[in-house]
PDB file of N, CA, C, O and CB in Angstrom:
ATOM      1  N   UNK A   1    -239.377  42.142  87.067  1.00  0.00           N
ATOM      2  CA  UNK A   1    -237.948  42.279  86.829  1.00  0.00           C
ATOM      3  C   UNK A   1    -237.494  43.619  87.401  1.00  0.00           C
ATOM      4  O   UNK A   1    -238.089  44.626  87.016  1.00  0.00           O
ATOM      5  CB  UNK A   1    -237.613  42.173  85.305  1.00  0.00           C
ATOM      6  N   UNK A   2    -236.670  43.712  88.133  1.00  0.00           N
ATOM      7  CA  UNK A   2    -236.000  44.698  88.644  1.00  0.00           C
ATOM      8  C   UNK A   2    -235.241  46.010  87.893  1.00  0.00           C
ATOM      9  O   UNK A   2    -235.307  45.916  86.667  1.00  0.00           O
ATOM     10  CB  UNK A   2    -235.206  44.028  89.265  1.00  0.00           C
ATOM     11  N   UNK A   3    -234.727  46.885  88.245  1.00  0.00           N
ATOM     12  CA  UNK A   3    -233.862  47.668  87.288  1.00  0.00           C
ATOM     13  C   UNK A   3    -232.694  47.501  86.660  1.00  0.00           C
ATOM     14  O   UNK A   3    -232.311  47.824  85.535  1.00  0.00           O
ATOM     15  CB  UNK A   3    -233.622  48.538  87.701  1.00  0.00           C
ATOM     16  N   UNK A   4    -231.982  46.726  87.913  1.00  0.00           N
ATOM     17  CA  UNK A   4    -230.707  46.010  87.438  1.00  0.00           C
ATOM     18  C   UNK A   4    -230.687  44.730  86.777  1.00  0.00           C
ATOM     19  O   UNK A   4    -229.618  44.225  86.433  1.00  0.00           O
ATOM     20  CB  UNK A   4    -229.916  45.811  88.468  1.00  0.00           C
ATOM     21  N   UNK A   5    -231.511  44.318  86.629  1.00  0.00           N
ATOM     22  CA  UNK A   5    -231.510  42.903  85.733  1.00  0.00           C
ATOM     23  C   UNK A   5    -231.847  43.770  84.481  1.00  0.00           C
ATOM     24  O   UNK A   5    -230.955  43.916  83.645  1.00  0.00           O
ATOM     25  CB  UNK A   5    -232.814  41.453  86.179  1.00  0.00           C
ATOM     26  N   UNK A   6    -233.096  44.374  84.278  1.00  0.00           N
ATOM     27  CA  UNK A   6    -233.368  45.262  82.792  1.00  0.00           C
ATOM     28  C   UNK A   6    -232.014  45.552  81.901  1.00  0.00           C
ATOM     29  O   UNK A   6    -231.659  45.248  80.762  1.00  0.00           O
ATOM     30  CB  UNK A   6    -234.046  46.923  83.177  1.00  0.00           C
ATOM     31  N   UNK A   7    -231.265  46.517  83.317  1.00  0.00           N
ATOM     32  CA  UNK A   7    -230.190  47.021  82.551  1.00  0.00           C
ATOM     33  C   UNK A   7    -228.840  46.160  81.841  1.00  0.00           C
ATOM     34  O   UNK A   7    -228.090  46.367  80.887  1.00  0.00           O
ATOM     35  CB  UNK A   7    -229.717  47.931  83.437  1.00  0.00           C
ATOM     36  N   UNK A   8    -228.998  45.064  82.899  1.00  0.00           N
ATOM     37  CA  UNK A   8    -227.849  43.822  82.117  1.00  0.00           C
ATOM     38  C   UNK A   8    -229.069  43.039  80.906  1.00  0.00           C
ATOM     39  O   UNK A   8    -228.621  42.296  80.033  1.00  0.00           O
ATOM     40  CB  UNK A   8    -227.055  42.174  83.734  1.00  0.00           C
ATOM     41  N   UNK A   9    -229.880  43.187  80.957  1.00  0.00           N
ATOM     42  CA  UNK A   9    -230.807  42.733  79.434  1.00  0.00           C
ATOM     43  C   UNK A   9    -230.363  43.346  78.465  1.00  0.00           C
ATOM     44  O   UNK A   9    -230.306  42.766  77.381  1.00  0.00           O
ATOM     45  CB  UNK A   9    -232.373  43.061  79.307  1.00  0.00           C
ATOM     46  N   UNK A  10    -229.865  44.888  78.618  1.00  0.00           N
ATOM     47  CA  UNK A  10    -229.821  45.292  77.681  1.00  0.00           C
ATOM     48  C   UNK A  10    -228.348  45.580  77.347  1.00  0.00           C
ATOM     49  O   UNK A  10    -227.973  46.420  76.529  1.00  0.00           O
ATOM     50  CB  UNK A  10    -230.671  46.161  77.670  1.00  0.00           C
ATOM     51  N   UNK A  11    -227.463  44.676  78.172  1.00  0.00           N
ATOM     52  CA  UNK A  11    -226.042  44.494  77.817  1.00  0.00           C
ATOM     53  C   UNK A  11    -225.097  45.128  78.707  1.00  0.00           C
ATOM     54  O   UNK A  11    -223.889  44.900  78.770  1.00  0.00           O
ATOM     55  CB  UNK A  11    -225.783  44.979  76.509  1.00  0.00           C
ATOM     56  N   UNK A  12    -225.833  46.023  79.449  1.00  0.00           N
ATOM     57  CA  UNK A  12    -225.289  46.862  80.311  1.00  0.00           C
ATOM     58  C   UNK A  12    -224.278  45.654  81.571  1.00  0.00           C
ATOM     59  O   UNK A  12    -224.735  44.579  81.958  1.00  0.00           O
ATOM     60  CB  UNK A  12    -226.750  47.883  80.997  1.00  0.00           C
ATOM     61  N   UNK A  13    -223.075  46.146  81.933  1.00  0.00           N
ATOM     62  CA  UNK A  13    -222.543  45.380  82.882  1.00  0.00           C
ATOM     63  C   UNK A  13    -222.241  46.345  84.520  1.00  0.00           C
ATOM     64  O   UNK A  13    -221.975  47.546  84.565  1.00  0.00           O
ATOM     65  CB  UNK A  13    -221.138  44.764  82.101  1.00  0.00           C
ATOM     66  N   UNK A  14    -222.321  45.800  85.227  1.00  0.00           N
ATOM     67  CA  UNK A  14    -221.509  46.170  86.217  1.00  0.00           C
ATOM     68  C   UNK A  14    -220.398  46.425  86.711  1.00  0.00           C
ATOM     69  O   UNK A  14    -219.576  45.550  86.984  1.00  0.00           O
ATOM     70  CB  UNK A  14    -221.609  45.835  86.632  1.00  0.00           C
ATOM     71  N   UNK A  15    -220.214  47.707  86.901  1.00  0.00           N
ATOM     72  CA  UNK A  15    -218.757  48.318  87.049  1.00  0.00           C
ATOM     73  C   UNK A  15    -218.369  48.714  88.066  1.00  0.00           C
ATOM     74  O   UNK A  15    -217.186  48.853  88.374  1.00  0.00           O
ATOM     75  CB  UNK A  15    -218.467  49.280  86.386  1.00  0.00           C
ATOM     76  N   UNK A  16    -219.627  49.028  88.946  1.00  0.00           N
ATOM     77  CA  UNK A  16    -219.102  48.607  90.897  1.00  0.00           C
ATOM     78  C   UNK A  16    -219.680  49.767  91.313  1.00  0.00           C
ATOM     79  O   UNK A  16    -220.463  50.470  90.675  1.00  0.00           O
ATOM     80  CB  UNK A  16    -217.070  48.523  91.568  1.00  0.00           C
ATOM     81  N   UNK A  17    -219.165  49.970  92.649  1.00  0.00           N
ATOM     82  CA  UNK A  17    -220.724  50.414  93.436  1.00  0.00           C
ATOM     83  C   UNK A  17    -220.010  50.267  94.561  1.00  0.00           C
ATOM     84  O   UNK A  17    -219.047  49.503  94.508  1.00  0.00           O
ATOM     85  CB  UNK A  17    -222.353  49.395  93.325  1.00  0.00           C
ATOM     86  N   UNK A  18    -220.287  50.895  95.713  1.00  0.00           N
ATOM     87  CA  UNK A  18    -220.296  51.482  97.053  1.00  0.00           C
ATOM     88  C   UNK A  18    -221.449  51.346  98.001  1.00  0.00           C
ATOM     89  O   UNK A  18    -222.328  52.165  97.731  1.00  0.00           O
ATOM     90  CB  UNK A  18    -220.107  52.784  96.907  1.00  0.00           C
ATOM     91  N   UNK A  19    -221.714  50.620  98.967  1.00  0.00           N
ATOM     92  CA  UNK A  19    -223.309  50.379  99.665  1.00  0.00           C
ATOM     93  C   UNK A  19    -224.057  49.849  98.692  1.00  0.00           C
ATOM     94  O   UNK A  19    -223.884  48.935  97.886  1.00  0.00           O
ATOM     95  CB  UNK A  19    -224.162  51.737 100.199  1.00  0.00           C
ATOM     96  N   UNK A  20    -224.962  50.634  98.935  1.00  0.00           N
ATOM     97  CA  UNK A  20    -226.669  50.296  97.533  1.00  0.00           C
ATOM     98  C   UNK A  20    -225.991  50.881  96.382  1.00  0.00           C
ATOM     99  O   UNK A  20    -226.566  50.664  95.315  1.00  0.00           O
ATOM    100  CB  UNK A  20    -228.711  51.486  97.808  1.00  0.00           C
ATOM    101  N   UNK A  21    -224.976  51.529  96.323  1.00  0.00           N
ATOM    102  CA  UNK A  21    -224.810  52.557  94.658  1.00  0.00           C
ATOM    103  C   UNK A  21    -224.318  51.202  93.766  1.00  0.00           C
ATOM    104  O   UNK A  21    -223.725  50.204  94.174  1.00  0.00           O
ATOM    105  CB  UNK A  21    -223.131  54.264  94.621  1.00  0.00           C
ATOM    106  N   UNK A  22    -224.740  51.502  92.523  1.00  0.00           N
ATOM    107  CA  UNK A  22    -224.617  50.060  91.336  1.00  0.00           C
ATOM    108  C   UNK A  22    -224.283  51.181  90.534  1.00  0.00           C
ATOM    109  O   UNK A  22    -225.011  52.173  90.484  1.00  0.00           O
ATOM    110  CB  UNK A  22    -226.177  48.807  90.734  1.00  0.00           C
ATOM    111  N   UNK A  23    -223.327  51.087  89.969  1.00  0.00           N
ATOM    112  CA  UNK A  23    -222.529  51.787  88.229  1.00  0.00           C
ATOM    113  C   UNK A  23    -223.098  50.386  87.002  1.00  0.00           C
ATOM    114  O   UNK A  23    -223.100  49.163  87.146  1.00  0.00           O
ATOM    115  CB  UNK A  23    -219.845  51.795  88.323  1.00  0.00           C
ATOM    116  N   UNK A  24    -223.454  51.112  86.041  1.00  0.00           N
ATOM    117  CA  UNK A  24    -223.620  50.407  84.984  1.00  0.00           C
ATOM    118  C   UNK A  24    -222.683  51.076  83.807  1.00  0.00           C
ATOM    119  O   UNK A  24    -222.654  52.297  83.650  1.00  0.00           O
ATOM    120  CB  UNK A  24    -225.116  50.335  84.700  1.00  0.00           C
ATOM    121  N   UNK A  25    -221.818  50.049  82.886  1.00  0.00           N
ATOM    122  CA  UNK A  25    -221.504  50.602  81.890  1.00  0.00           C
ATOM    123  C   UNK A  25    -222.280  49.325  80.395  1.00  0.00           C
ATOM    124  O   UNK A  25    -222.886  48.254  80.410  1.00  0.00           O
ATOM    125  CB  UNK A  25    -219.682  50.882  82.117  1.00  0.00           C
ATOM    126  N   UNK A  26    -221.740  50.347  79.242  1.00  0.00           N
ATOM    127  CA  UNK A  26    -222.044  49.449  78.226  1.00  0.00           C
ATOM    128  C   UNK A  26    -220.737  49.791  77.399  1.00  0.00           C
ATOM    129  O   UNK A  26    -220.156  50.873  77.470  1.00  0.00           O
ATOM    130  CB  UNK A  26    -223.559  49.674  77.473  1.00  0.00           C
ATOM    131  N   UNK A  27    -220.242  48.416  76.376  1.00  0.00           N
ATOM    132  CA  UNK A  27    -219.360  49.253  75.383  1.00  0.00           C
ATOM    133  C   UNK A  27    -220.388  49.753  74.460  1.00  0.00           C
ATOM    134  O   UNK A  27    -221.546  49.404  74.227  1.00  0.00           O
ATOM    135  CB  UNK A  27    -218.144  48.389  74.560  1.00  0.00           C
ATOM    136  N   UNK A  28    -219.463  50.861  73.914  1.00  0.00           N
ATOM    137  CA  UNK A  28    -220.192  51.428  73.189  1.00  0.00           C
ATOM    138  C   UNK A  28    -221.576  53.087  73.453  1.00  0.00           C
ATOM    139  O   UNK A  28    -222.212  53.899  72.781  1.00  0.00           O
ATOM    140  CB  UNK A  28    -220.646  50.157  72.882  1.00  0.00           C
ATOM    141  N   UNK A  29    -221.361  52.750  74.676  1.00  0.00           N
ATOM    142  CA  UNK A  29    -222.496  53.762  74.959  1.00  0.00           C
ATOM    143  C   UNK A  29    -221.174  54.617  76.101  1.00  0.00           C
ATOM    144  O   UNK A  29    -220.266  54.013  76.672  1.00  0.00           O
ATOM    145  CB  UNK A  29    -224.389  52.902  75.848  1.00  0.00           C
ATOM    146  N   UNK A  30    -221.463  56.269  76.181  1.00  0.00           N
ATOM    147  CA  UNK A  30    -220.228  56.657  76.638  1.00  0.00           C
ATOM    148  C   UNK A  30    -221.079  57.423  78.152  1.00  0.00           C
ATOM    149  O   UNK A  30    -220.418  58.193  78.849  1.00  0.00           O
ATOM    150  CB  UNK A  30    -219.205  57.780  75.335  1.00  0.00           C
ATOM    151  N   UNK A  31    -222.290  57.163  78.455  1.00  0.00           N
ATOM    152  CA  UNK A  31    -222.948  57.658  79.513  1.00  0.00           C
ATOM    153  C   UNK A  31    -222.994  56.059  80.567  1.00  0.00           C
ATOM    154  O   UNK A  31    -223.256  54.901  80.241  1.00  0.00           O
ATOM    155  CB  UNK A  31    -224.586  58.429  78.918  1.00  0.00           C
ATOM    156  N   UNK A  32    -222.646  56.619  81.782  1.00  0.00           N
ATOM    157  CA  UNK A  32    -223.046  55.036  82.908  1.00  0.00           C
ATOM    158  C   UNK A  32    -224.417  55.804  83.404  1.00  0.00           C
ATOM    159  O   UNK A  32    -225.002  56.875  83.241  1.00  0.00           O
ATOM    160  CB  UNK A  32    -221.572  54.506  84.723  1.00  0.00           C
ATOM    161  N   UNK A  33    -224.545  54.587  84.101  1.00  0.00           N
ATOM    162  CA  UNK A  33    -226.135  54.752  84.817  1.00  0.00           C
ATOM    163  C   UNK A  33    -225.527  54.070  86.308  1.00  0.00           C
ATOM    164  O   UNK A  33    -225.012  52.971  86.513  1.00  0.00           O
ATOM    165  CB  UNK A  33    -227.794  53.579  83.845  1.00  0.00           C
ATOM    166  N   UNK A  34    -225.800  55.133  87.174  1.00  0.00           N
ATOM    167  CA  UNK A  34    -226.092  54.995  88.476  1.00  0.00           C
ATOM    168  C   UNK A  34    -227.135  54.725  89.171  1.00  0.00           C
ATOM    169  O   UNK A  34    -228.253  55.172  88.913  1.00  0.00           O
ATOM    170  CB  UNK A  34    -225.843  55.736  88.876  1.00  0.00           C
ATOM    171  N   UNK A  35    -226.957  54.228  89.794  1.00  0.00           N
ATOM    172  CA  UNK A  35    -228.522  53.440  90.541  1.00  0.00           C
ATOM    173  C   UNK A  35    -228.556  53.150  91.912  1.00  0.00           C
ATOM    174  O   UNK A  35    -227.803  52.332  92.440  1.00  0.00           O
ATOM    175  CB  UNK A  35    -228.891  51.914  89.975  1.00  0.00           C
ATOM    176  N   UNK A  36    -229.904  54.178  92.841  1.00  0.00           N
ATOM    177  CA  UNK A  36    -229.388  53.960  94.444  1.00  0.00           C
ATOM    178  C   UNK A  36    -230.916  53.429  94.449  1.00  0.00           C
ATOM    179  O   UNK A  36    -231.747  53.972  93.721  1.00  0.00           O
ATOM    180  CB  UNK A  36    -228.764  55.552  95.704  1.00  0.00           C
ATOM    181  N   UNK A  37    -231.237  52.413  95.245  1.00  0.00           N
ATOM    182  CA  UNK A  37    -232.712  52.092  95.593  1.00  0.00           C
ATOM    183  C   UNK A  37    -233.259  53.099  96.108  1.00  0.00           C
ATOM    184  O   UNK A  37    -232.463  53.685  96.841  1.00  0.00           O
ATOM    185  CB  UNK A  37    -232.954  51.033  96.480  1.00  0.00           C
ATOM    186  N   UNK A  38    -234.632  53.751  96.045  1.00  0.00           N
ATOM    187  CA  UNK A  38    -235.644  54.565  96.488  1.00  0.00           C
ATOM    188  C   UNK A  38    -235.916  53.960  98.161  1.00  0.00           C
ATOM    189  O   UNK A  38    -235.243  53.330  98.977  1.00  0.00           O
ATOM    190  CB  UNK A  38    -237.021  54.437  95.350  1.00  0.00           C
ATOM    191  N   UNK A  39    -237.544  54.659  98.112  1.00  0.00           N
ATOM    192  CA  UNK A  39    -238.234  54.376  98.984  1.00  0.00           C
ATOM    193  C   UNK A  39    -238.910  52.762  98.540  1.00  0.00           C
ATOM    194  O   UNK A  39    -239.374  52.462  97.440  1.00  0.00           O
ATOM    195  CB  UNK A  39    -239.155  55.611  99.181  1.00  0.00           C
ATOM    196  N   UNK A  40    -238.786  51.812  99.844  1.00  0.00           N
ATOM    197  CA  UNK A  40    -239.435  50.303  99.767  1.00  0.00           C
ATOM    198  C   UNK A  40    -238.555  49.384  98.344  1.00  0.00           C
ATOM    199  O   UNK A  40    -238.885  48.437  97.630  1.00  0.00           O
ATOM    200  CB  UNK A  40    -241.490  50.520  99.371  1.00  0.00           C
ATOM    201  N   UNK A  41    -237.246  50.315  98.443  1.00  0.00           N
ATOM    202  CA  UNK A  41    -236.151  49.475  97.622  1.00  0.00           C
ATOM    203  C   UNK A  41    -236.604  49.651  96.010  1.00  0.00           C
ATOM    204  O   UNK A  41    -236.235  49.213  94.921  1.00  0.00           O
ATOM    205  CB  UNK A  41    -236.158  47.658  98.137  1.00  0.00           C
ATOM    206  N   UNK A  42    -237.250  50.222  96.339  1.00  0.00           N
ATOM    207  CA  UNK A  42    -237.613  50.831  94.506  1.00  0.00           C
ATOM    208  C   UNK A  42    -236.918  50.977  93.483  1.00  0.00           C
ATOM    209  O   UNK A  42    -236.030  50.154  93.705  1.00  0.00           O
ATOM    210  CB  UNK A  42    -237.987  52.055  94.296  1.00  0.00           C
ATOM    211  N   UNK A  43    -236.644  51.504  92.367  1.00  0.00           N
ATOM    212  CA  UNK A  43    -236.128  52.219  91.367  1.00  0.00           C
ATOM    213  C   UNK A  43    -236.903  53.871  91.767  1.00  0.00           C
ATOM    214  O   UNK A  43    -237.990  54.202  92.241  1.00  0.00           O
ATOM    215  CB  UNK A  43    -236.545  51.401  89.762  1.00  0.00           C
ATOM    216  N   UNK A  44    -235.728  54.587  91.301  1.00  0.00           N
ATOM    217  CA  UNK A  44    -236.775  55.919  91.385  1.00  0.00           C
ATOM    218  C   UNK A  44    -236.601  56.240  89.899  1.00  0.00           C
ATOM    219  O   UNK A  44    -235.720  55.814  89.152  1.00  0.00           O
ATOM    220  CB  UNK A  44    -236.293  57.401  92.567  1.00  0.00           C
ATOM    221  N   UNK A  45    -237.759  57.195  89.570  1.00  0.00           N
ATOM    222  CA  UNK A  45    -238.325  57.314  88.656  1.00  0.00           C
ATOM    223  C   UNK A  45    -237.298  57.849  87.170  1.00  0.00           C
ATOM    224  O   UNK A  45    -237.400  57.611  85.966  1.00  0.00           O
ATOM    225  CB  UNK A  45    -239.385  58.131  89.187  1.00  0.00           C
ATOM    226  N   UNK A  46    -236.324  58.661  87.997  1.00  0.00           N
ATOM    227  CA  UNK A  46    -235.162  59.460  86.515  1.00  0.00           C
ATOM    228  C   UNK A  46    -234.230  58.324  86.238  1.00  0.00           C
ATOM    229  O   UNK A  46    -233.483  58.179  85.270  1.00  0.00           O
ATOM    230  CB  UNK A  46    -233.895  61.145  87.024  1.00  0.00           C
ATOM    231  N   UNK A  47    -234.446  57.417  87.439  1.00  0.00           N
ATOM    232  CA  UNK A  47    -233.367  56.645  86.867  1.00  0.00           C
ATOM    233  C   UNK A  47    -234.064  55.583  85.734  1.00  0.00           C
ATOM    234  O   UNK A  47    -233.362  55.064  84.865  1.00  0.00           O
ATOM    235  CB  UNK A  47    -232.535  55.836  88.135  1.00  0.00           C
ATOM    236  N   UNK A  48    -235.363  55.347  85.829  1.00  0.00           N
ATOM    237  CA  UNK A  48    -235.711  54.328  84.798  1.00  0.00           C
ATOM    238  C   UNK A  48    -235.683  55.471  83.590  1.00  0.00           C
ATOM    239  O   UNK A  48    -235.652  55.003  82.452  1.00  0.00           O
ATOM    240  CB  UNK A  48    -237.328  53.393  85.081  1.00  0.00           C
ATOM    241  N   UNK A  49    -235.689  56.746  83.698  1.00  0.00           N
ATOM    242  CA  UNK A  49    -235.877  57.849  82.583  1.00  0.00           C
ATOM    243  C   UNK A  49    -234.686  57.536  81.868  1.00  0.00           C
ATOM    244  O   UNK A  49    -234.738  57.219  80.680  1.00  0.00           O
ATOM    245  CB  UNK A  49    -235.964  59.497  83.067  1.00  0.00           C
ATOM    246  N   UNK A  50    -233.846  57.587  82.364  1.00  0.00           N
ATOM    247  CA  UNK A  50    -232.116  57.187  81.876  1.00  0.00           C
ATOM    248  C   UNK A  50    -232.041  56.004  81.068  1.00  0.00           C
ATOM    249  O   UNK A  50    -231.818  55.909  79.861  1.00  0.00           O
ATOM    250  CB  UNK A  50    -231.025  56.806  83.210  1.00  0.00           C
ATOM    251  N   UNK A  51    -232.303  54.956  82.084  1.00  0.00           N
ATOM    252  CA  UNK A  51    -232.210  53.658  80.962  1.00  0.00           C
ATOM    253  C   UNK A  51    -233.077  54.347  79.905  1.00  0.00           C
ATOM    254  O   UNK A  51    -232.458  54.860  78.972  1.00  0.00           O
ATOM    255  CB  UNK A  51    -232.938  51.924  81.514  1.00  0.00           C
ATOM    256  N   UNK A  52    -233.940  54.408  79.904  1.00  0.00           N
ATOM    257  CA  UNK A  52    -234.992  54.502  78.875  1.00  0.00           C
ATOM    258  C   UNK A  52    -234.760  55.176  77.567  1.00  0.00           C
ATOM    259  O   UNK A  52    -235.171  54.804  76.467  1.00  0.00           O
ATOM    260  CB  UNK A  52    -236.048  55.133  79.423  1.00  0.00           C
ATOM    261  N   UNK A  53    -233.840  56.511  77.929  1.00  0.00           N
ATOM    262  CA  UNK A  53    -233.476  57.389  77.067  1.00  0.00           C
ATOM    263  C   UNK A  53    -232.180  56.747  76.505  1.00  0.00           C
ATOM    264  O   UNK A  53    -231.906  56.937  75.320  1.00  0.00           O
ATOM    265  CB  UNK A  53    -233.359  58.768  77.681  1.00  0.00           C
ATOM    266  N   UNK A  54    -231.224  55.867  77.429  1.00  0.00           N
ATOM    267  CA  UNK A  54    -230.053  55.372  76.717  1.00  0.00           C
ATOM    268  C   UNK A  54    -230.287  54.193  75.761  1.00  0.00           C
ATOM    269  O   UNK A  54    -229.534  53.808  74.866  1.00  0.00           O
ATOM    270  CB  UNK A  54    -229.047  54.979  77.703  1.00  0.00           C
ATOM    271  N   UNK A  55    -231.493  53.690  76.131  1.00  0.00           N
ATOM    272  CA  UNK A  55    -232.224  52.560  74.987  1.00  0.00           C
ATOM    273  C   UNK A  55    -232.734  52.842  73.704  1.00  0.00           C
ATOM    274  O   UNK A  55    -232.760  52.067  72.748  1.00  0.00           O
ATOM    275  CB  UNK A  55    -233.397  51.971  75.488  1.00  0.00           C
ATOM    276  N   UNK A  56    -233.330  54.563  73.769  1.00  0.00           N
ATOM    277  CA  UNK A  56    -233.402  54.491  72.478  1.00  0.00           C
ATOM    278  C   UNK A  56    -233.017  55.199  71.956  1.00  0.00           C
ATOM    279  O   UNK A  56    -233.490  55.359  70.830  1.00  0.00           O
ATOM    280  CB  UNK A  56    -234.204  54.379  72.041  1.00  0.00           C
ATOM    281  N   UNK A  57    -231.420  56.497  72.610  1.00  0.00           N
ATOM    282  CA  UNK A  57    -230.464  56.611  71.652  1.00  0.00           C
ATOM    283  C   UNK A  57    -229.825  55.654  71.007  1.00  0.00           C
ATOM    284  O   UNK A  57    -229.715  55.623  69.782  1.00  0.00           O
ATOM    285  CB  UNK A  57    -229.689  57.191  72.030  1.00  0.00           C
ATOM    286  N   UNK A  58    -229.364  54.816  71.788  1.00  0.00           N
ATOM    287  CA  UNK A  58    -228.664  54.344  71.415  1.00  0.00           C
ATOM    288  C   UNK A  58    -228.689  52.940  70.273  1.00  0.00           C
ATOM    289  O   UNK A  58    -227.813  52.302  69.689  1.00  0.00           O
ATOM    290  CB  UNK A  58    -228.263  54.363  72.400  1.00  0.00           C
ATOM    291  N   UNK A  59    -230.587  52.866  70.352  1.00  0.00           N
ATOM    292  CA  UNK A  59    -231.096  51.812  69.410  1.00  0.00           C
ATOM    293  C   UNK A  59    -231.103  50.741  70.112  1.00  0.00           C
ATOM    294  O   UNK A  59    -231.893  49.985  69.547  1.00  0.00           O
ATOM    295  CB  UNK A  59    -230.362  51.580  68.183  1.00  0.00           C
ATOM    296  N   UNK A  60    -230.481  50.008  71.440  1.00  0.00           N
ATOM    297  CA  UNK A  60    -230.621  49.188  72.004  1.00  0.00           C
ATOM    298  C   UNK A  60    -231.438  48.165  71.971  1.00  0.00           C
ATOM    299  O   UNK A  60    -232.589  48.546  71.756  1.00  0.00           O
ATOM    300  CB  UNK A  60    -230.610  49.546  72.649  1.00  0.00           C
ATOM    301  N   UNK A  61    -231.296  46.511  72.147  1.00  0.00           N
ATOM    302  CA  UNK A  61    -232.106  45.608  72.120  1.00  0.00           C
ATOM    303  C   UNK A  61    -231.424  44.609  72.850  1.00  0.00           C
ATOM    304  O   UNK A  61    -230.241  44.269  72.860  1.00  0.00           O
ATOM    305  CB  UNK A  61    -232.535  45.302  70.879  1.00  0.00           C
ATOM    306  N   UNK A  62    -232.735  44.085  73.651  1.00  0.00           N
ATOM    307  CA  UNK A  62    -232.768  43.189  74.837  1.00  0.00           C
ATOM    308  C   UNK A  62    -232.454  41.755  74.531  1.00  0.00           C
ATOM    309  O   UNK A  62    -232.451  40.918  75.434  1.00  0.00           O
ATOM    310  CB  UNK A  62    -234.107  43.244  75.483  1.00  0.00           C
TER     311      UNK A  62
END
C-alpha cells in the first residue's frame, strides 16, 4: 500500500496538489501533510514520520 492510500485509510482527503505535490487534509486535525515522491517514486522517510505522528496525536484509526 502506498502513502497516499494509507493516508485516505486514515480519513485523510485530498485537497490538491501541483505536479507530483498531493495536500492531504483531515477534519478535525489542523496540520496537512504534503507529499512529493522520492527517489524510484518512493515515500521519503519524514513524510511517513508525519503521518505517523498525526496518527497518534491525534488517536487515529484506519
Amino acid at each position: 500500500m502506498d502513502l497516499c492510500h494509507l493516508t485516505e485509510a486514515y480519513g485523510f482527503v485530498w485537497l490538491h496538489g501541483e505536479g507530483s505535490q498531493r495536500v492531504y487534509g483531515r477534519a478535525n486535525v489542523r496540520e496537512v501533510l504534503v507529499f512529493q515522491p522520492g527517489k524510484n517514486g518512493q515515500a521519503k522517510p519524514y513524510q511517513v514520520k508525519q503521518l505517523l505522528i498525526l496518527i497518534e496525536r491525534y488517536r487515529l484509526e484506519a
